[in-house]
VEXDRENPA-549535 format. One record per residue: residue in one letter; x, y, z of N, C-alpha, C, O in turn. Coordinates in nm, 3 decimals, always signed. Example, Ala and Ser with C-alpha at 12.3 -4.5 7.8 and 13.67 -1.06 7.14 Angstrom:
<sites>
<site A; <+1.319; -0.569; +0.780>; <+1.230; -0.450; +0.780>; <+1.320; -0.330; +0.780>; <+1.424; -0.332; +0.846>>
<site S; <+1.285; -0.225; +0.708>; <+1.367; -0.106; +0.714>; <+1.290; +0.003; +0.787>; <+1.341; +0.114; +0.804>>
</sites>
This chain:
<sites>
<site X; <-0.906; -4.318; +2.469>; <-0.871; -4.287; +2.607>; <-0.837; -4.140; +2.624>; <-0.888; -4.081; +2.720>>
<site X; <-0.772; -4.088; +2.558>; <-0.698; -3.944; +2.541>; <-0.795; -3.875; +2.508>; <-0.802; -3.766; +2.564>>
<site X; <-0.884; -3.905; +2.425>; <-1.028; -3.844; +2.384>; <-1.070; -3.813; +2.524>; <-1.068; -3.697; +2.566>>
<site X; <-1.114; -3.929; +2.607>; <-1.249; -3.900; +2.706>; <-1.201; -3.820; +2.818>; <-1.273; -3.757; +2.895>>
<site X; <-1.039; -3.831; +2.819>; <-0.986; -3.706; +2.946>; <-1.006; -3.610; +2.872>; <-1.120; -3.566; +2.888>>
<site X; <-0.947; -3.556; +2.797>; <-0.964; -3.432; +2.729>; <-1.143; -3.379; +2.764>; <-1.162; -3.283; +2.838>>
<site X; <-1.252; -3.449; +2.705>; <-1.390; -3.466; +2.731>; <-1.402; -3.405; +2.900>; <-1.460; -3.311; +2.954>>
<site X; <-1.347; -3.475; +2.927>; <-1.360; -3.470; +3.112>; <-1.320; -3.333; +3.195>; <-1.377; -3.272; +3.286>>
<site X; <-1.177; -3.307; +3.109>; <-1.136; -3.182; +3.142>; <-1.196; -3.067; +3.071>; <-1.178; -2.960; +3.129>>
<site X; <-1.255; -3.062; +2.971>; <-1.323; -2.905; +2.917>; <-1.477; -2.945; +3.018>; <-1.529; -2.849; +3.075>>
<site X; <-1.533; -3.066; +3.035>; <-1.657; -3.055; +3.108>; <-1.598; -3.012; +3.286>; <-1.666; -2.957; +3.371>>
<site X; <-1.519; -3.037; +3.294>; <-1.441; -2.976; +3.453>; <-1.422; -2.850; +3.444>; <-1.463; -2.775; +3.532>>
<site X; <-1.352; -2.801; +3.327>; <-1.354; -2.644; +3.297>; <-1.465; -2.567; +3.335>; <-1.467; -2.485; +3.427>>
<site X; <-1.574; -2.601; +3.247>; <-1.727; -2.554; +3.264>; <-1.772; -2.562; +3.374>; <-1.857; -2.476; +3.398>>
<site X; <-1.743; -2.654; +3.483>; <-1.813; -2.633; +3.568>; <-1.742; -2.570; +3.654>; <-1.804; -2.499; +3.732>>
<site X; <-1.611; -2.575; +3.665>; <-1.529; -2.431; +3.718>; <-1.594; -2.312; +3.703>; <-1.622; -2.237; +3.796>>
<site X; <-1.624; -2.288; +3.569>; <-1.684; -2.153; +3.559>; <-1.832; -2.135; +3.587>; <-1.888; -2.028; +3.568>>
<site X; <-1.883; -2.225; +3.626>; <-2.053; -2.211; +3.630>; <-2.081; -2.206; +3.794>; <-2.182; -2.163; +3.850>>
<site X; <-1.944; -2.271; +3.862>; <-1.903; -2.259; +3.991>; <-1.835; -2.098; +4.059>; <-1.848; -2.034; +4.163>>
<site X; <-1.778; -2.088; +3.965>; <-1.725; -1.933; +4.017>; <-1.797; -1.844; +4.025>; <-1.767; -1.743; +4.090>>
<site X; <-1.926; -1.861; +3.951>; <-2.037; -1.711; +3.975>; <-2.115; -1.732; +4.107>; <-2.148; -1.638; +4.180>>
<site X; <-2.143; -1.875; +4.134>; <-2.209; -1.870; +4.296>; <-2.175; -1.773; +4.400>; <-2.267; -1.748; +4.477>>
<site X; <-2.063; -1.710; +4.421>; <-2.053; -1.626; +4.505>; <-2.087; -1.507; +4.499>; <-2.098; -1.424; +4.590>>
<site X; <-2.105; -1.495; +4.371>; <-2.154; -1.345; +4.329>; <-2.285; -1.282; +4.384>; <-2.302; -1.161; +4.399>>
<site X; <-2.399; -1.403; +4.418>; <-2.468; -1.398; +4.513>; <-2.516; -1.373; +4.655>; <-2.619; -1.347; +4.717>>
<site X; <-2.336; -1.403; +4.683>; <-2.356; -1.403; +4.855>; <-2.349; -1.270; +4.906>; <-2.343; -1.184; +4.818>>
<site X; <-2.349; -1.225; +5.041>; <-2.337; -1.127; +5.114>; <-2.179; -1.075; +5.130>; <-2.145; -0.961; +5.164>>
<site X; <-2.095; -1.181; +5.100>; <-1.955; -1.129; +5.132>; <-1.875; -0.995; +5.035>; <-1.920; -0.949; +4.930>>
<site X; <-1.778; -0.961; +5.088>; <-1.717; -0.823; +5.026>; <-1.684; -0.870; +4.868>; <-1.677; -0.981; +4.815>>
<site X; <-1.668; -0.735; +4.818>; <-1.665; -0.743; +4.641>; <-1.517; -0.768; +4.630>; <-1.471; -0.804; +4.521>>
<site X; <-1.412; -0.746; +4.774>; <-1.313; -0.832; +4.728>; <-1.300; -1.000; +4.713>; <-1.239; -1.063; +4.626>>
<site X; <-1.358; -1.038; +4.797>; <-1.390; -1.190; +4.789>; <-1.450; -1.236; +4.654>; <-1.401; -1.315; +4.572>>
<site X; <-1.533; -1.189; +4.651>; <-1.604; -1.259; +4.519>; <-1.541; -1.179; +4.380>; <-1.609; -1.184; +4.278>>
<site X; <-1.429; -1.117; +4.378>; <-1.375; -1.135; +4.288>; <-1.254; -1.195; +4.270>; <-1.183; -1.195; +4.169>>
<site X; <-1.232; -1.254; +4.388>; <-1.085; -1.368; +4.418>; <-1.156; -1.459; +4.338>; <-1.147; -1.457; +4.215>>
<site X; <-1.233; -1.546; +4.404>; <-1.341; -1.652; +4.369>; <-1.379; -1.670; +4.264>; <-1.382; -1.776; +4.201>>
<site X; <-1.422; -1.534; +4.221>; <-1.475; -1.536; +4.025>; <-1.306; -1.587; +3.962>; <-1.271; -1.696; +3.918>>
<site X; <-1.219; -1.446; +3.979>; <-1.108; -1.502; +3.933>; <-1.032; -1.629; +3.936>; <-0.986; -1.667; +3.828>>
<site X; <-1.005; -1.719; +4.070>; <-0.951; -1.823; +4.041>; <-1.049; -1.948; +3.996>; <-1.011; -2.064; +3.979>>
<site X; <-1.185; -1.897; +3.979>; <-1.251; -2.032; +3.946>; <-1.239; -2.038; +3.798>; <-1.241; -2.147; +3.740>>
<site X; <-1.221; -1.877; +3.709>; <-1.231; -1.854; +3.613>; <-1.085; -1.921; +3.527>; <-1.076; -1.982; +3.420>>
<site X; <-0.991; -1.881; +3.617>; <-0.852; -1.923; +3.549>; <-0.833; -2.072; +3.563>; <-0.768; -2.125; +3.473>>
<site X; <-0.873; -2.140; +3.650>; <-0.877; -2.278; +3.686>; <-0.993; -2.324; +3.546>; <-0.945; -2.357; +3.437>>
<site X; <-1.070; -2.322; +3.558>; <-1.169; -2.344; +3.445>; <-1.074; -2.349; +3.279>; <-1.045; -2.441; +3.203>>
<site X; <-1.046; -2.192; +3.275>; <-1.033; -2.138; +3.105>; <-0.877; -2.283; +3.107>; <-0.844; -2.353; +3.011>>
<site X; <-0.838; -2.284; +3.194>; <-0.714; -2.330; +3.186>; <-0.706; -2.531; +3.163>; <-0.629; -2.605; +3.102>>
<site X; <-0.817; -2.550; +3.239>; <-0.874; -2.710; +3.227>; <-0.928; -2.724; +3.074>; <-0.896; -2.833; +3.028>>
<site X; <-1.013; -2.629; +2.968>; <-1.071; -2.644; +2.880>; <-0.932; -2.663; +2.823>; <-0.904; -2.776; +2.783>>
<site X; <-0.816; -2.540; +2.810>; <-0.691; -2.532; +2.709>; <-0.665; -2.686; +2.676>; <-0.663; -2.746; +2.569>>
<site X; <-0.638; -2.742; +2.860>; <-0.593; -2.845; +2.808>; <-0.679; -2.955; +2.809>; <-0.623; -3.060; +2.780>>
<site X; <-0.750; -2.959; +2.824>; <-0.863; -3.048; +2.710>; <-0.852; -3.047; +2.593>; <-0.835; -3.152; +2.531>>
<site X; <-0.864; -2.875; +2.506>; <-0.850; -2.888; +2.378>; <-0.706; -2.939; +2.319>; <-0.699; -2.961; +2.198>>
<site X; <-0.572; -2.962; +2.415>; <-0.435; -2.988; +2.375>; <-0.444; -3.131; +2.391>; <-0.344; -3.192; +2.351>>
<site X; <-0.543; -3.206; +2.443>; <-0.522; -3.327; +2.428>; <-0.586; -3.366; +2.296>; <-0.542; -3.464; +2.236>>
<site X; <-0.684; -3.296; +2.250>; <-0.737; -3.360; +2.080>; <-0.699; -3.233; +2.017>; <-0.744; -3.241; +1.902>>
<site X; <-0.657; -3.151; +2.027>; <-0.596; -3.069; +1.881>; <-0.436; -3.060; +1.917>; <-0.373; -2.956; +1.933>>
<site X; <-0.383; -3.202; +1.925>; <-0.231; -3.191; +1.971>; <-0.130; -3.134; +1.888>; <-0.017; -3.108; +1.929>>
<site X; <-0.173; -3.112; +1.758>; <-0.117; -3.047; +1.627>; <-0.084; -2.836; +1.639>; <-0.008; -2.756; +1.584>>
<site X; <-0.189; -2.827; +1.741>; <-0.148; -2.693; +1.811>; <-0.098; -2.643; +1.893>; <-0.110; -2.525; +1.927>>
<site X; <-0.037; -2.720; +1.936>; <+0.053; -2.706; +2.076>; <+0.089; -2.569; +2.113>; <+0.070; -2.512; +2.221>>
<site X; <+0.146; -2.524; +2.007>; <+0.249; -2.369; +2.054>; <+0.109; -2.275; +2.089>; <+0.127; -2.202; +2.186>>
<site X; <-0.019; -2.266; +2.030>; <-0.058; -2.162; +2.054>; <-0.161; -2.190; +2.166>; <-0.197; -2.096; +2.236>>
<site X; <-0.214; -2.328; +2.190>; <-0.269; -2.313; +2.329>; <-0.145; -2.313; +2.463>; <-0.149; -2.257; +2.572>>
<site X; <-0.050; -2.391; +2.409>; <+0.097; -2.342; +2.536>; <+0.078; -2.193; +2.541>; <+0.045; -2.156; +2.653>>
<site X; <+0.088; -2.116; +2.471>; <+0.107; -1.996; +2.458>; <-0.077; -1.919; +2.525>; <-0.097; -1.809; +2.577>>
<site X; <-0.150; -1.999; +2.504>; <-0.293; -1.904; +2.596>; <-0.246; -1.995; +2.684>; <-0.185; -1.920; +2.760>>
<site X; <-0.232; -2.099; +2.726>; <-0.192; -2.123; +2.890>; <-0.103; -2.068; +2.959>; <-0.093; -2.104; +3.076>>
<site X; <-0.034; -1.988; +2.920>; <+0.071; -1.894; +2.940>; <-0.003; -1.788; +3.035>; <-0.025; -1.769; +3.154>>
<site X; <-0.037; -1.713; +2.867>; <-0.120; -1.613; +2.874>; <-0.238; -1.577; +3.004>; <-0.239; -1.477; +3.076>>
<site X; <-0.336; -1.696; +3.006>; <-0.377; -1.725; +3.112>; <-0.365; -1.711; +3.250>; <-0.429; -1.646; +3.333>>
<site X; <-0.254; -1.799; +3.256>; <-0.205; -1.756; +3.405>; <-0.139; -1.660; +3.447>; <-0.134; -1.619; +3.562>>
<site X; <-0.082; -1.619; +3.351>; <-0.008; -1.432; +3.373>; <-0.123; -1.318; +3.366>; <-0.118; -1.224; +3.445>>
<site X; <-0.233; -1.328; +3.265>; <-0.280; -1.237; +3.246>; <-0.381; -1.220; +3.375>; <-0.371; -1.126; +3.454>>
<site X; <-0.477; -1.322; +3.385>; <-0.583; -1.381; +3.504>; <-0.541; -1.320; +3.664>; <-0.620; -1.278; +3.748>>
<site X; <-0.379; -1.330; +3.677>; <-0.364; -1.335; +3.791>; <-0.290; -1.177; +3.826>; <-0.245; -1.145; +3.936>>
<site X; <-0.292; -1.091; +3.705>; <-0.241; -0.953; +3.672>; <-0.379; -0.885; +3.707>; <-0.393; -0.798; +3.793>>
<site X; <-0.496; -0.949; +3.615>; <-0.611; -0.841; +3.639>; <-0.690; -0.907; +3.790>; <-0.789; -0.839; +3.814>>
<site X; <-0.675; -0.989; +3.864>; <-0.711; -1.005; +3.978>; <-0.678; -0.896; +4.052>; <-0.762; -0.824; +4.106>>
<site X; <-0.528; -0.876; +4.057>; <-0.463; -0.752; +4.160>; <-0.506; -0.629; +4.140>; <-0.519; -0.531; +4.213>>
<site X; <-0.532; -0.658; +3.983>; <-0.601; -0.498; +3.966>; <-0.768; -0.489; +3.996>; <-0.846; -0.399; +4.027>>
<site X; <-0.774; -0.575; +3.980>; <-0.959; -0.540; +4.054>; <-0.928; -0.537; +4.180>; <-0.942; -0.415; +4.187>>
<site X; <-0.902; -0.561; +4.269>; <-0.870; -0.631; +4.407>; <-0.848; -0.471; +4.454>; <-0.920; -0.406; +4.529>>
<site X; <-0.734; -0.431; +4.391>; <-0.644; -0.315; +4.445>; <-0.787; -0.161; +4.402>; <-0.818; -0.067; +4.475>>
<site X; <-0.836; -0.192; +4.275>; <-0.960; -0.103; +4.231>; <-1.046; -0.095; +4.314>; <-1.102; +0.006; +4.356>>
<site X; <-1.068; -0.270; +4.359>; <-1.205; -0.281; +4.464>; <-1.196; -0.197; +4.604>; <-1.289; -0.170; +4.680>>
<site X; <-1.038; -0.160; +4.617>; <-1.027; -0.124; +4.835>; <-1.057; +0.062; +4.787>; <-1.133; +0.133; +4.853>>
<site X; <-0.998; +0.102; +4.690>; <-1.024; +0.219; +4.672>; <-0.844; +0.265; +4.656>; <-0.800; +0.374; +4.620>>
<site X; <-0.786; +0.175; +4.686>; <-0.642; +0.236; +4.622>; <-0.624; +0.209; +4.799>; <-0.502; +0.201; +4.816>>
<site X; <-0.683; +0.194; +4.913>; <-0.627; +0.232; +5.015>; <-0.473; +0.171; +5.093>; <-0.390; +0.234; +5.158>>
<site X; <-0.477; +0.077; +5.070>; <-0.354; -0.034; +5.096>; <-0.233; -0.007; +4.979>; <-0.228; -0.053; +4.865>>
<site X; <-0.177; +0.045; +5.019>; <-0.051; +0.080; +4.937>; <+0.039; -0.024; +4.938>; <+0.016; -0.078; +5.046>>
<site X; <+0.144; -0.096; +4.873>; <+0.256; -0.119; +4.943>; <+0.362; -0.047; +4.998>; <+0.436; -0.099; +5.081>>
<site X; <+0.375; +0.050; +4.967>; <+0.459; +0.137; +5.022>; <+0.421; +0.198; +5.137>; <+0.510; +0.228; +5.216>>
<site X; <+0.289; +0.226; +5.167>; <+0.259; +0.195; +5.333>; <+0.307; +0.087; +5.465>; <+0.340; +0.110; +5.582>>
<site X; <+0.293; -0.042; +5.381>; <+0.296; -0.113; +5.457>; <+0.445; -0.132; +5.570>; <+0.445; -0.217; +5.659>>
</sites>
């Protein structure tokens, strides 16, 4: 049973990520489609982790530790493409 979720969730992962490049296609701004890449990407890498934590349960600390990683790091370099992509123009200290 624990097997075939695990199964379910790295094949959900994958298609998170095979889903997040579709926009890369479209006409919309290069900030959008790097929201899109990014959260399909972190949603994805993050469904496989725990897929692999349901059958390699003997590793716990170090996929806890890339699921960590993951969501801190993923959602650090979003802002920085995002903020790269306007040209620096939106400050917060403008606002």
């Amino acid at each position: 049973m624990i097997n075939g979720i695990a199964n379910i969730l790295i094949a959900m992962g994958t298609f998170f990520w095979l889903w997040g490049t579709a926009p890369l296609l479209g006409k919309r701004s290069s900030v959008f489609k790097l929201h899109s890449l990014s959260v399909a990407d972190t949603l994805g890498s993050m469904a496989i982790v725990v897929g692999l934590l349901l059958k390699l349960s003997r590793e716990w600390p170090l996929l806890l530790l890339a699921l960590i990683s993951l969501a801190l790091w993923n959602t650090v370099l979003g802002y920085v493409l995002a903020y790269c992509a306007t040209g620096g123009e939106e400050r917060i200290s403008d606002a």
